[in-house]
N, C-alpha and C positions, 0 to 999 in steps of 0.2 A: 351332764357335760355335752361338748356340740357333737355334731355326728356330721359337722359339713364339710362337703370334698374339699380338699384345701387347694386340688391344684386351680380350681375355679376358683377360690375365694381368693388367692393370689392372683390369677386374670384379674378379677374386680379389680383389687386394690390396685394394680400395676395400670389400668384402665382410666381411674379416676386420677392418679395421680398424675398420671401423661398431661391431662388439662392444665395445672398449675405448670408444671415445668415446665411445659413449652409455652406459656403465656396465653394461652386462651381462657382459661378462666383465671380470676385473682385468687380464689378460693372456694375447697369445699368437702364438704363431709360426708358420710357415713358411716351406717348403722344395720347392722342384721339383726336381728330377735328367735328366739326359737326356744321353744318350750318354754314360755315366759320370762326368758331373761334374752339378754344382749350377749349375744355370741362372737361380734366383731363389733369394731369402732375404730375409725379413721378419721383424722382431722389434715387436711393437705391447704397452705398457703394460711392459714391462720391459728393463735390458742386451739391446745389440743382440747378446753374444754368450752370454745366459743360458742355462741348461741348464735344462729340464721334465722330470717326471717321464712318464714316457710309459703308466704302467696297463698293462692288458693287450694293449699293442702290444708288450709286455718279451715275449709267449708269442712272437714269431719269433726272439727273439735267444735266448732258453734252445732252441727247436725249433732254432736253427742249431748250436746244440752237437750234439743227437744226428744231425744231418745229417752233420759233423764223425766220429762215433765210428763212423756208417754209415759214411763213407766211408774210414776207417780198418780195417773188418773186425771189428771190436771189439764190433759192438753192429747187432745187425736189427730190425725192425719185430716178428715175431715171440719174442725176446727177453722172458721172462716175469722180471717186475720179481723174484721172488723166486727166482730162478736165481742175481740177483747180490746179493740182499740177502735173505739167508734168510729174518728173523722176519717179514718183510712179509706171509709166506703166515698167516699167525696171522688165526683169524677167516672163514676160507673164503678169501681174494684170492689163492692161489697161482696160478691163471691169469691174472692181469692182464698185460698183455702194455704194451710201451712204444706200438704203434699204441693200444692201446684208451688211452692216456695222451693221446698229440698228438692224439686225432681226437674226446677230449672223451664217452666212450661207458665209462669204466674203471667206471664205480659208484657212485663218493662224492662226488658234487659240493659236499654241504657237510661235508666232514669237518674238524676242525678241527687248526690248527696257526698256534700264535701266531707271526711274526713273529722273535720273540727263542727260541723254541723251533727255528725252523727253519735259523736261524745257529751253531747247536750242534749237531754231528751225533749226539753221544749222546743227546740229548732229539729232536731229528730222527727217528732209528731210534726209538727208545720210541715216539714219537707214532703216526709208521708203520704199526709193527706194532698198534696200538691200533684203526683203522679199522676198521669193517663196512661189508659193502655193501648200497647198496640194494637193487640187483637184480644180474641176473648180465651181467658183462663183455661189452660186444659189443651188447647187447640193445635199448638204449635209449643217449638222445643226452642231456645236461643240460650246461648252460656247466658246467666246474670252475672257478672264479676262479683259484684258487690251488692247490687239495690235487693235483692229477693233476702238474703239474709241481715241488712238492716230493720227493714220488717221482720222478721222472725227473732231479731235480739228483744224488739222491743215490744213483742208478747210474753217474750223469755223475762222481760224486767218488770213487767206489770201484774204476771203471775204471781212471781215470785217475790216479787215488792225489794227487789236488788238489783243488783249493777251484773250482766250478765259473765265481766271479766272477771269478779270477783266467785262468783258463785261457780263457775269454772275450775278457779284455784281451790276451791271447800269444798266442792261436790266431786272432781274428777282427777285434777292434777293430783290433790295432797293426799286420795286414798293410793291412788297409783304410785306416789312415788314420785311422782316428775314436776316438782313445783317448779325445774326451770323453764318447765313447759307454760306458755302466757298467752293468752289473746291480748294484744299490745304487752306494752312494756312504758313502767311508770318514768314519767321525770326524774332524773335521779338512779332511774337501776337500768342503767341503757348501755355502760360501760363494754358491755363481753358483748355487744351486738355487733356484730361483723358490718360496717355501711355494703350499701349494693354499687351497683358499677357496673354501667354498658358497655358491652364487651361485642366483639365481633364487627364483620362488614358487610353488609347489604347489597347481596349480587342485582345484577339487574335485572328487574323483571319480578322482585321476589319482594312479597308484604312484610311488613311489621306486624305486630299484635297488635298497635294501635291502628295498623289501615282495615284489621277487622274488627276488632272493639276497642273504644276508645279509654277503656279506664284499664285497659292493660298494654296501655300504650307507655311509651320510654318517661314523658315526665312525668304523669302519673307515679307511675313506680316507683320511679327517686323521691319522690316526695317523702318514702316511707325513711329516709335518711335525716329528716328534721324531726326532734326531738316531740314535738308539740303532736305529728302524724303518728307516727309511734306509738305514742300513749293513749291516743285514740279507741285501741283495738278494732280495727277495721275487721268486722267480723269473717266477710270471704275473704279476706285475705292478710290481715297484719297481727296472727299470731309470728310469737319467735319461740325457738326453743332447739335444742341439739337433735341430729339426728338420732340417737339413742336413746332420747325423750320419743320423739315422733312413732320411732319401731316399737316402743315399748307400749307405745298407746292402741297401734295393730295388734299387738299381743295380747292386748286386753279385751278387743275385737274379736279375740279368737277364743279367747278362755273365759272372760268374764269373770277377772276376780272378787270373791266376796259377794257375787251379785248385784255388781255395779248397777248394772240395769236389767232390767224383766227381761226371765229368757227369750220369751216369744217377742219382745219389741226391735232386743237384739239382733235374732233370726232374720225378723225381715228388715232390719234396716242394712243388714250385711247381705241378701241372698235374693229379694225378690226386687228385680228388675220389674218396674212400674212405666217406666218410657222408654220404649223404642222406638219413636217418633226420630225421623231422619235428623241428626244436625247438621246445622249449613255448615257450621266451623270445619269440624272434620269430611263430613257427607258421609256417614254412615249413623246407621242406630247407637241414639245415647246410651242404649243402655245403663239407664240409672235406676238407683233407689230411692228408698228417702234420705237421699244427702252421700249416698257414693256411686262411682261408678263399677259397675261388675264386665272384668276382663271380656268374657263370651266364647263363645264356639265357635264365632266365623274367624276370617284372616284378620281383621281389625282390632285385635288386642292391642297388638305394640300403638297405633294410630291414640288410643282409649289411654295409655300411659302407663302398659305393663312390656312386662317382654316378651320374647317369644316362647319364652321356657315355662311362662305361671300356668299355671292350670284354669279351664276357664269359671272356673268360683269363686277368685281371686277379687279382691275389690279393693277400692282407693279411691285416689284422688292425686290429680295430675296437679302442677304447680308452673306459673307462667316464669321462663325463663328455665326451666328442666328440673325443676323439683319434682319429689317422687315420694310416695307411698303407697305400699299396699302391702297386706297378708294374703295368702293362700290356704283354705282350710284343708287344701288337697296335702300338701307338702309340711306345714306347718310353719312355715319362716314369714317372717315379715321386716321389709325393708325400707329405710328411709334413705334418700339420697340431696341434698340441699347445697345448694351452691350461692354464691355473691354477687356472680356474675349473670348479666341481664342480656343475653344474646339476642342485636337486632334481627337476626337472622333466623325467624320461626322455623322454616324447617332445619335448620342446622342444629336448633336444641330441639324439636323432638325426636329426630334421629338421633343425635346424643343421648337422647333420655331415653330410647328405647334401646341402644345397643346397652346400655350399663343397666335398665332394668333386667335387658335378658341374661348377661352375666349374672347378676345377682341370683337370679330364677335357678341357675346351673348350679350355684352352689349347695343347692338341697339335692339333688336329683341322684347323689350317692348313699340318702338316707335309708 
């Protein structure tokens, strides 16, 4: 049973709800986890069992795949993308290696690739091999939104001679539990997806996501509201699924059940921080893994997309517009936080997302 302070768990909820009621956001959920089950769940402005689009919280559930094919033998950290996908090297990128992919350091952070380009693996490969880099592999840190894990799907597909959305649902969701958990979402099963919705006002003087990266800009985004995007599975970023799905998959982060994947692959894909290379985005060390971010021990956790309260072992992954994930090995809780709404106002969602992460964080802290 849960051991969580309730009067903090009541902050939370009183916290998240205040957004729909007063109209700032259209909708939004959460999710606690703790000792392998969901200890809370909240659904505010839509179905209490709707599914959200999760952004780039989707990079732990494609990273959990090659965590999967590391632990399989199949595929290493060292593993140069164009070892399994020849034309990739076209262009200079024959070093890119699948770390310089999950740790956000490969080169092309806005290389492009449409959506419906990348649910086609023939136009997939084409686009691919099409890239330049900016600079050389390894050297430098830049968010990729999306291009660094299109390349790593389509090692994940070639391996494995499948479709990495599906091998997702039979390797990860279906032992876990959480089949509403999806990298995309099929034509046809899109019904419980909550559409997204810009939300907010733009003070003066103050950026978009798209005036720093362009594929996490406002129409980009929407686009994930057409059915055709959707089903895509944009892999950094167009899984859907509930927050209690999401938490539930940090719990698995945390416990590893049945031996999802090899203990030692899990260890360091959840604990050893591999770049500390300054980000321009935030301007502080990325502190990443292969394919999450870890909280830390300086001031810049909440900045990283935890709050103030996690312990610095904590790891996840931040979501554009204030999605949230992460577990705590310190505390044991693990939380997901997902909303509808697409605030043009970057710093106004991540101060939102860190004031309700560190609520969140508070509600263990009577354990």
């Amino acid at each position: 049973m849960s051991q969580l302070d309730r009067t903090a768990v009541e902050a939370l909820l009183a916290r998240a709800r205040r957004d729909v009621d007063d109209g700032s956001l259209p909708a939004v959920q959460l999710a606690l986890g703790y000792r392998g089950e969901i200890v809370e769940f909240a659904t505010y402005g839509a179905p209490a069992d709707a599914r959200f689009l999760t952004y780039s919280v989707t990079k732990a559930f494609s990273g959990g795949l090659a965590w999967l094919l590391m632990s399989d033998g199949v595929l290493g950290e060292s593993t140069r993308v164009a070892d399994v996908v020849p034309e990739f090297a076209a262009n200079g990128k024959g070093e890119v290696t699948i770390a310089h992919l999950l740790t956000h350091t490969a080169g092309f952070p806005r290389a492009p690739m449409r959506p419906e380009e990348g649910a086609d693996r023939e136009q997939r490969r084409m686009r691919l091999a099409s890239w330049r880099l900016d600079w050389k592999p390894g050297t430098q840190t830049e968010y990729h939104p999306t291009s660094a894990y299109w390349a790593l799907v389509e090692v994940i597909d070639e391996l494995t001679s499948g479709d990495f959305r599906q091998v997702f649902a039979d390797r990860i969701a279906g032992p876990l539990g959480i089949t509403g958990l999806t990298i995309g979402a099929p034509i046809g099963a899109q019904d419980d997806v909550v559409p997204v919705t810009s939300v907010g006002v733009l003070a003066d003087g103050m950026e978009t996501y798209g005036d720093k990266v362009k594929e996490t800009g406002g129409n980009f985004l929407l686009r994930f509201n057409s059915p055709q995007v959707l089903a895509s599975g944009v892999p950094g970023a167009g899984a859907v699924g509930t927050a209690a799905d999401v938490a539930t998959y940090y719990q698995a982060l945390l416990h590893n059940p049945g031996g999802l994947w090899d203990a030692d692959v899990l260890a360091d894909a959840t604990g050893h921080v591999r770049n500390t290379l300054i980000d321009p985005l935030f301007n502080c060390p990325a502190n990443r893994t292969l394919g999450l971010v870890v909280a830390g021990a300086d001031d810049k956790a909440a900045v990283r997309g935890f709050g103030a309260h996690t312990g610095p072992r904590a790891f996840g992954a931040l979501g554009v517009g204030g999605q949230i994930a992460w577990a705590d090995p310190d505390s044991g809780l693990s939380f997901s936080y997902l909303t509808s709404g697409l605030d043009v106002d970057i710093v106004a969602s991540f101060v939102r997302s860190a004031k309700i992460a560190g609520l969140a964080a508070r509600c263990a802290q009577a354990m």
